[in-house]
Structure formats: structure tokens, C-alpha cells
C-alpha positions in Angstrom: 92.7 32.9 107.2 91.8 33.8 110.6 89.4 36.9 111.1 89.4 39.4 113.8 86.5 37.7 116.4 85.9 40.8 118.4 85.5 44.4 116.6 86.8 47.9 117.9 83.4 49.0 118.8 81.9 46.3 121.1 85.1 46.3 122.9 84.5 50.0 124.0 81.0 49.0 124.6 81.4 46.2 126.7 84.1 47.8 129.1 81.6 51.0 128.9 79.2 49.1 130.0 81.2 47.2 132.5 81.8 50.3 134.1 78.2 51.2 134.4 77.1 48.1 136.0 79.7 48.0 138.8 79.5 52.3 139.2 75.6 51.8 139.7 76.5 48.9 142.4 78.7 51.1 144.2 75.9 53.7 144.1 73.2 51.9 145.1 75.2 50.7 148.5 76.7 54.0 149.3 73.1 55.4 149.0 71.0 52.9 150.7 74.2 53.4 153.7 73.0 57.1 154.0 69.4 57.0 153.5 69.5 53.6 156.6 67.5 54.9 159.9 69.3 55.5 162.9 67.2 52.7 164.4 68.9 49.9 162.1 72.1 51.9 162.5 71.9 50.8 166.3 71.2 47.4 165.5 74.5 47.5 163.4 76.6 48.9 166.2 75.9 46.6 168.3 76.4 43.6 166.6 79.2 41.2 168.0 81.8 41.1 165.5 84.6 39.4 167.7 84.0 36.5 170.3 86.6 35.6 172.2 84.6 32.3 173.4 87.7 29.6 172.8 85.2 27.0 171.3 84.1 28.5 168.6 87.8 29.9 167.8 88.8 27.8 164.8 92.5 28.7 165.0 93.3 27.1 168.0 
């Protein structure tokens, strides 16, 4: 009565595939990370990441 909706072999294929998608993401960041100039690095570095201004503090 009921039939089996997904086969053997696109299961394998779609989690292959899966796993190619989010590996190439993950190399495509950590390569544009190494190739970025040292000028954009500095921008980075200096970039305020914690304000301690009480009026923009949302916790308070």
C-alpha cells in the first residue's frame, strides 16, 4: 500500500552533497580570512566591539 518515498541512493546523494555545500562555505571564509590585507586587518582590530556608554546598554 504505501511505497518507500525516498530511495537509498538520493539519500547518500543529498547528504553528499549537503556536505559539499557547507565544506566549500567553510572554505571560502577561511580563505578569503588569509588572503585579507593587513590594511583591512587594521580596520578590523580596531573596531569597537564593547561600549560601555549606559544609554545604549539594553540590559539595564
Amino acid at each position: 500500500m504505501f511505497q518507500r518515498i525516498v530511495m537509498d541512493h538520493s539519500v547518500v546523494f543529498v547528504g553528499t552533497l549537503a556536505f559539499v555545500v557547507s565544506a566549500s562555505i567553510y572554505v571560502a571564509f577561511f580563505w578569503r580570512a588569509m588572503r585579507m590585507k593587513s590594511k583591512q586587518l587594521e580596520q578590523f582590530e580596531n573596531l569597537p566591539f564593547v561600549d560601555e556608554r549606559p544609554s545604549e546598554r539594553h540590559d539595564a
